[in-house]
N, C-alpha and C positions, 0 to 999 in steps of 0.2 A: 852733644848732638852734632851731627854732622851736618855741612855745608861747604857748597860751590861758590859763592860769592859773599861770604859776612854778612849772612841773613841777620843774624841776632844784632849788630853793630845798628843795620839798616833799620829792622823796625823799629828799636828805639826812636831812633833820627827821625823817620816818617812820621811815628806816632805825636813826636813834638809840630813837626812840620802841619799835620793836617789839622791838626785843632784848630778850633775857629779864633785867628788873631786878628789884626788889624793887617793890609795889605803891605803897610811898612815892614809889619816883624816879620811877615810870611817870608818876604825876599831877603833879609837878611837872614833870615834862618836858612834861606837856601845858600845863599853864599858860603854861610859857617859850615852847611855839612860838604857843599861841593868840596870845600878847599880839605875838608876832613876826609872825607871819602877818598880823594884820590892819594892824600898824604899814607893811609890805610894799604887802599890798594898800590901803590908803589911800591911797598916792603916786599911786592911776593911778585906783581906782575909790570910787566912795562905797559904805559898807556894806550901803543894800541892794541892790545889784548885785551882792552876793555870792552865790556861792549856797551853799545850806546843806551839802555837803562841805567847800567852803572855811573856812566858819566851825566846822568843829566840827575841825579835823584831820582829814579823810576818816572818822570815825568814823559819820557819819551822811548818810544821803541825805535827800531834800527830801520833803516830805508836798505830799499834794495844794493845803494852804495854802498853804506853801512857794515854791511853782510858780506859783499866780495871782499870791502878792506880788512874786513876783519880775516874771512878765508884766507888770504891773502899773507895777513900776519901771521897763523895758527899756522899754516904749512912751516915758516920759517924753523929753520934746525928742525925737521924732525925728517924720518925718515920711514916712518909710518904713515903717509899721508897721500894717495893718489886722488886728486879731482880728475872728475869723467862729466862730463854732458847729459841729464835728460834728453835733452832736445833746446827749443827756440820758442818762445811766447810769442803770441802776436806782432808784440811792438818791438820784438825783435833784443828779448834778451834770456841767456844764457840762463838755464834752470843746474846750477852747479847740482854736484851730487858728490859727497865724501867719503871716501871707502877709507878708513881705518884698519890695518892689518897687523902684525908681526910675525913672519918681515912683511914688508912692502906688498901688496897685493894691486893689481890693474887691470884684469880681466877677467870676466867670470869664466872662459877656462882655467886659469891660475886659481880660481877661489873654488871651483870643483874639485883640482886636482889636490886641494889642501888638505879636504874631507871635517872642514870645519862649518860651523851653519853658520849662516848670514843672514845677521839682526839689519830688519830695515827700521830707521827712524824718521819720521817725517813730521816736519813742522808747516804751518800757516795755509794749508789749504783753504782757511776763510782767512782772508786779511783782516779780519777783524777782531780776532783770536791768534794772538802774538803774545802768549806765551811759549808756545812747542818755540816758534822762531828762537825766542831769546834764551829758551833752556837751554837748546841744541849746541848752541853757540862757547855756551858754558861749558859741557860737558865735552867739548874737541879741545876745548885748553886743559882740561883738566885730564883727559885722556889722554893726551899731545904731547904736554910739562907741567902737567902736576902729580898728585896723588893716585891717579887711577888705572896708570899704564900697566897693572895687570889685567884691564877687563881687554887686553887684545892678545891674554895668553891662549884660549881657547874658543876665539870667535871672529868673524869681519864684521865691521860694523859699517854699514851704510848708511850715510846722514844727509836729511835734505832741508837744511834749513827754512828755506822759503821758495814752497813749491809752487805759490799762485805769486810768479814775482812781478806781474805788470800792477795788480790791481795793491797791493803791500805799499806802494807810493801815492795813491790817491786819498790822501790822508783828510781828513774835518773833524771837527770837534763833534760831540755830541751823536756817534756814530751806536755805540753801544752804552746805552742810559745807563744798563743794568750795573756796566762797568763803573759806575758815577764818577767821571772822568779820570779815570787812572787806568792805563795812560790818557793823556788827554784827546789826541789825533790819533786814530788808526785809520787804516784802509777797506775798503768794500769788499763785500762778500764774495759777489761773483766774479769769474776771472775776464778781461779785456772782450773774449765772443759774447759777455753774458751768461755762463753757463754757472750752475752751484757745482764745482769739479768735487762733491760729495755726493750727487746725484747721478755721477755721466759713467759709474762704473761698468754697467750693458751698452749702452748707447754710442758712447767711445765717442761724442764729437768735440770734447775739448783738446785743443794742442798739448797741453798737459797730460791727458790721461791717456793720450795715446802713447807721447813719450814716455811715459811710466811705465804703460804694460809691453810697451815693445820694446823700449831701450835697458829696460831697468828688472822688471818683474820677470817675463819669459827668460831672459836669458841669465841674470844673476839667481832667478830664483831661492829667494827669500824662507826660509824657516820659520819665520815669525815679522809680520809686519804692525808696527805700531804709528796710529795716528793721533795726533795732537791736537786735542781741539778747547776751548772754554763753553760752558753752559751758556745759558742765558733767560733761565728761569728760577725754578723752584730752589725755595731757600731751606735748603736740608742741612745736616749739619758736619758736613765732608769738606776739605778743603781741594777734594779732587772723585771724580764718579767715574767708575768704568767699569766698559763693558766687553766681552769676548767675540769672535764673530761667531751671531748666530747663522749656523749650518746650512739652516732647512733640509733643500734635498741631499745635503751631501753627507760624509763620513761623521760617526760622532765623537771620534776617538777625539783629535784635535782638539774640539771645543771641550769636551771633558777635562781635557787636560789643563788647557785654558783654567776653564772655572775651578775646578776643584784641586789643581794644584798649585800653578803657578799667579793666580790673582791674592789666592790668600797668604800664600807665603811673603808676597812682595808686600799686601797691608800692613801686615804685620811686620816686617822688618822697619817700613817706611816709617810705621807710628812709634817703634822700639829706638832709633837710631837720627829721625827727626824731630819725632814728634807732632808729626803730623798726621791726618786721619782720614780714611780714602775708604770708599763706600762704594755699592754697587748704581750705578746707572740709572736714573726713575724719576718720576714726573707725578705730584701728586697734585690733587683740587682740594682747599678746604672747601669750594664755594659747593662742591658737588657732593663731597662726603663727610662734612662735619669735622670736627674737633673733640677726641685725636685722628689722626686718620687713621684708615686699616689697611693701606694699599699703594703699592707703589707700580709704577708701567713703565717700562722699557720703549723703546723706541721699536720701526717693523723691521722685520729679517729681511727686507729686497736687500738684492745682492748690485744693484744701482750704488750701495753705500757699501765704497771700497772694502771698509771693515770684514764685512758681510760676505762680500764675494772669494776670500781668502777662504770660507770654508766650503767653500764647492770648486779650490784649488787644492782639498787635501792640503790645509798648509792654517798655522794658527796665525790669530790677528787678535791685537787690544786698542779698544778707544779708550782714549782719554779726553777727559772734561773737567779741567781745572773748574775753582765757581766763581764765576763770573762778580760774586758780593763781596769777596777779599777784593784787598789791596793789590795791584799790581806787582810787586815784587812776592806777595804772598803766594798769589800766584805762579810765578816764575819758579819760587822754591817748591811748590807742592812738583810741579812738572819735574823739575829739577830731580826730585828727591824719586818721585813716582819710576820717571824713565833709566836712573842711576840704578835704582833696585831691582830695576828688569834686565840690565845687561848684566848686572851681578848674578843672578838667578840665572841667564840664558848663559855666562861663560863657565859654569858648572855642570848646568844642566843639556847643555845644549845638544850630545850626541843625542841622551834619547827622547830630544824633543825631535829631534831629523828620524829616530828609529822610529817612532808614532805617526809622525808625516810618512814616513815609505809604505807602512802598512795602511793606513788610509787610501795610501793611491793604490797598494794594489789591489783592496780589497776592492775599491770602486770600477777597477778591470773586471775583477772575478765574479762579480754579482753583475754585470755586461753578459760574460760569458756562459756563465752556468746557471741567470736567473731571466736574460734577455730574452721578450716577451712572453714572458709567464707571467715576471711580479711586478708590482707596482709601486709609485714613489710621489709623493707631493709633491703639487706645481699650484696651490694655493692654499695660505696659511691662516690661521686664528691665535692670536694670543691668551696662552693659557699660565695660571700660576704654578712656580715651580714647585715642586714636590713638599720640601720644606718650606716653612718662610725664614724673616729675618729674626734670630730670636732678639736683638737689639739693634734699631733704628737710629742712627744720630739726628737731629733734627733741632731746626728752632721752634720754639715754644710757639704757642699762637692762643689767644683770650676773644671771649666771646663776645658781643653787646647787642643790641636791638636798636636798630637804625630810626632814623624818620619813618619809616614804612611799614614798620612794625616786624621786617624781617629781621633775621640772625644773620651778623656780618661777622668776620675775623678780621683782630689785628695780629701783627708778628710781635712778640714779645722780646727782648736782647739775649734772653737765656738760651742757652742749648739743651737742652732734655733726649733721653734715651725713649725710645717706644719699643714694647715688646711685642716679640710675633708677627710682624709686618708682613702679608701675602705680597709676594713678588711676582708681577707679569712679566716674565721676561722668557717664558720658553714660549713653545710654537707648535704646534697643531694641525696637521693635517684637514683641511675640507673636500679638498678635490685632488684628487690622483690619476697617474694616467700609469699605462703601462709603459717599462723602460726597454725599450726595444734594441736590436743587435745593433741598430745607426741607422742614419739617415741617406736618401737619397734628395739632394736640392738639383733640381733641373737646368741647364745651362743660363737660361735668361735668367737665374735668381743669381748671376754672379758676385755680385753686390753683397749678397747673404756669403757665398762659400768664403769670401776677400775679410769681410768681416770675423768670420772665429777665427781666421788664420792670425787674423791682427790681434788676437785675444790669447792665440800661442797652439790653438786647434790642429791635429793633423787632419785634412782633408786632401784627399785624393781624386784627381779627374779617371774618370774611367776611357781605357784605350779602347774598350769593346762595348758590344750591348750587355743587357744582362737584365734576366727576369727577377725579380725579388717579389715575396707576400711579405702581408703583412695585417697595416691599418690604414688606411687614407678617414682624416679629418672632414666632413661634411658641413661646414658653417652655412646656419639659417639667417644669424643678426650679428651684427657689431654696433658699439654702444661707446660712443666716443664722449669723454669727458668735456662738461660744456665751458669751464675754465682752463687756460691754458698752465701747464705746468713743466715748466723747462724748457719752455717753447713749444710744447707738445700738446694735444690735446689724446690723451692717454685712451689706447683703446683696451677694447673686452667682443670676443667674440664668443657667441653661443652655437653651440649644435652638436654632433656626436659622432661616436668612432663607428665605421663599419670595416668589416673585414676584406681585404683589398690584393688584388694580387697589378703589377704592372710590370712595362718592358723599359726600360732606359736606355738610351742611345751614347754611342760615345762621344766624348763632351761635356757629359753632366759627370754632377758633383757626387762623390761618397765619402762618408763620414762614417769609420769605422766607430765604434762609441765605447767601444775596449781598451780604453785609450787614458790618461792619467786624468785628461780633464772631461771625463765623462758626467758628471755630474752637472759641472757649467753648461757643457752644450744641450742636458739632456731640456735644463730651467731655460736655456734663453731658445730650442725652437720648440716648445711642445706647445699645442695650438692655445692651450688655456691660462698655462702659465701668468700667474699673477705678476711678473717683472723681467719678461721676456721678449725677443723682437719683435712680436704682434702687439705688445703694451706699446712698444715705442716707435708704431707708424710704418715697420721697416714696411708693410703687406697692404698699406691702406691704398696706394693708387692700383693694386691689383685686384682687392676685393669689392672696389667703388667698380673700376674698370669693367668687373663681371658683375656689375649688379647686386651685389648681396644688399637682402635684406627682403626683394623681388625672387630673386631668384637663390637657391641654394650652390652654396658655391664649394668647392671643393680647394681645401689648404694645401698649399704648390709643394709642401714638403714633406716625402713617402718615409714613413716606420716599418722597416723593413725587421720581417722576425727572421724569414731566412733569403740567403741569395743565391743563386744559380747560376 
């Protein structure tokens, strides 16, 4: 089997290390394996190519120092290796980003003009889930000066080891139980403003995710973006779960591809060549559905979660979620092995994954052009099961008993068990539709709106003249504002209905042709009902309070224009 850092060496070591000994034997067992491990790792690597799991016995993940010293080293001799800047974090530090090339690549004009696709990889969006950090890490030595420097014969690779780097140093014990202290300290979830930077993918207000779509995403434009994340629930029996970006309103070709070609290929290489076993994405209840279960659910399609909004970029995306009940290093190898057999897969496959992306975007032009206000496209969704189910489930076992109470409770049993036929929630369903119109007209004072898709990578255009457009104008009776706050937000929802509308626009206001690559994003983030769009995220609240709605019927600032004159 294969490995990045003497998986097989290390669990043994661990497996001695955690058993329950006396406090004495523990630390000298740590001593005996430190002094082993590095004796090990010296034959192939200098110490500091190491990374900080490896030097400590998995008991420690890497600090933000950690990570540059290590970048730091990993550039040394190679000549494959440009570092470039996300951007700045709050506290004012450096969100590195590593572009992998052969030869050398520094700009994504250089990496357009290559006509090669660019794999993005990205680790630690939650600081608390460090493993993407430590895999990442592994596979630039490995890619850099070891065995793997063919995955830069047909692709760039872009790596962001630790993308949340303010909050990755506010380390405490006891942060993720599930993890049952391995590593022991990690760091907190949300990034330095507070924000879950896997929530702020519409919203854009972390420093992060703005650096990412404007420094990194618009302009490198990505082929396949892969996030890194750990579980933190359900005890299934995958050493790693993942999911594609679900589309919703966008192209399906991508996500097809996704699912049906590239996840399964890589399972199976991952469990042929590791040995290890990687499942799809899902959240079950015994308390809700008994024992065995019949059903597994996915997480929702908002395109709020980065993953997600890549398919309403014409462009593929994979989550990944190590589980969170392995071992820390067990961990690290499942990522390790996961995201190795994806660059393997993408530096063969990768023209006509780029050929599937082009036709995605132009179809999302075409159906602009030749279906704009006629057809219609979801802007809110329901979770429905997929077609097939699983015909075999990995999972742990779970046994029945009768409590005090006289209910049926479950415990987990140690064994792994297979379930067959397992209904999978993880596609999505149209509720509500609107019609997809030729673009938008947003009126001067909503500047604020046009400055936002621009930052998203939007072409929007100021108009130098007037201009008549018909169309739809939005009539909102109520908005229904979430009574808990969520992302700082209290999430709105507006009701009322389309009528048919013709207006005059002045010059100065905004037009948004919608024939455009990212038609699909702009059509989810302004259509007035959209389930996770700028009306979800307050952008419209002081202008709809401002006119009264709820008393009065208010009309939505931003015109669907079917044609223009």
């Amino acid at each position: 089997m294969k490995s990045g850092f003497g998986a097989d060496t290390e669990r043994s070591q661990i497996a001695i290390f955690t058993s329950n000994r006396t406090a004495m034997m523990r630390n000298l067992l740590i001593c005996i394996f430190l002094l082993s491990g590095l004796h090990l790792s010296a034959q192939e690597w200098d110490k500091k190519l190491l990374t900080t799991p490896e030097l400590s016995v998995y008991q420690k993940t890497s600090s933000y120092a950690d990570v540059m010293a290590f970048i730091k080293a990993v550039k040394e001799g190679s000549s494959n290796i440009t570092q470039i800047s996300m951007g700045t974090s709050l506290e004012g530090k450096d969100i590195p980003v590593l572009v992998l090339a052969e030869p050398r690549i520094s700009t994504p004009e250089e990496a357009k003009a290559s006509g090669k696709p660019v794999i993005y990889v990205q680790g630690n969006i939650h600081s608390g889930e460090v493993e993407g950090k430590e895999a990442v890490q592994v596979l630039m030595r490995q890619i850099l000066h070891g065995d793997k420097k063919h995955l830069l014969k047909n692709q760039i690779i872009l790596f962001v080891p630790i993308y949340n780097t303010d909050s990755n140093d506010k380390m405490e014990a006891g942060r993720r139980p599930s993890q049952e202290d391995s590593p022991k300290e990690v760091g907190i979830r949300a990034n330095s403003q507070g924000w879950d930077l896997n929530r702020d993918g519409i919203k854009m207000e972390a420093l992060e995710t703005k650096g990412l779509i404007k420094n990194i995403i618009v302009p490198w434009d990505p082929t396949l973006f892969v996030d890194l994340h750990t579980t933190n629930g359900t005890w299934h029996g995958y050493s790693l779960t993942w999911a594609p970006s679900y589309h919703s309103a966008g192209e399906k070709a991508p996500y097809d591809f996704t699912w049906n070609k590239i996840l399964p290929t890589v399972t199976d290489k991952v469990r042929d060549d590791y040995g290890v076993h990687l499942g799809p994405y899902g959240y079950y209840f015994t308390r809700q559905e008994g024992w065995p279960i019949k059903t597994i659910s996915t997480y929702n399609h908002h395109p709020r979660y980065l993953v997600n909004q890549f398919g309403l970029r014409n462009r593929m995306a994979i989550l990944s979620e190590s589980f969170a009940h392995e071992r820390f290093y067990q961990r690290i190898n499942a990522t390790y092995a996961f995201v190795s057999e994806i660059l393997e897969f993408t530096n063969t496959n990768g023209k006509e994954m780029m050929a599937i992306n082009a036709r995605a975007e132009a179809d999302a032009i075409n159906f602009v052009k030749e279906q704009g206000g006629k057809a219609s496209k979801g802007v809110r969704f329901k979770k429905v099961p997929q077609d097939k189910p699983i015909a075999k489930y990995r999972t742990y076992n779970y046994t029945s008993y009768t409590n005090d109470k006289g209910q049926v409770s479950y415990l987990r049993k140690p064994e792994i068990v297979e379930l067959e036929n397992i209904i999978d929630y993880s596609a999505f369903e149209a509720t509500t539709s609107a019609i997809v119109p030729k673009g938008y007209i947003i009126p001067a004072e909503f500047e604020n709106i046009a400055q936002h898709l621009m930052d998203h990578g939007v072409a929007v255009t100021r108009l130098e003249k007037s201009v008549r457009v018909k169309g739809e104008v939005y009539n909102a009776t109520k908005m229904t504002k979430g009574r808990r706050k969520f992302e700082k937000h209290n999430m709105a929802t507006i009701e009322g209905a389309f009528a048919a509308g013709s207006r005059k626009y002045k010059a100065g206001d905004y037009m948004v042709d919608l024939a455009q690559p990212l038609a699909n994003l702009v059509f989810y983030m302004l259509e007035a009902e959209s389930d996770d769009g700028l009306v979800t995220w307050n952008f419209f609240d002081a202008y709809f309070e401002g006119k009264g709605l709820g008393e009065n019927t208010v009309e939505y600032p931003i015109f669907k224009y079917f044609e223009l004159r």
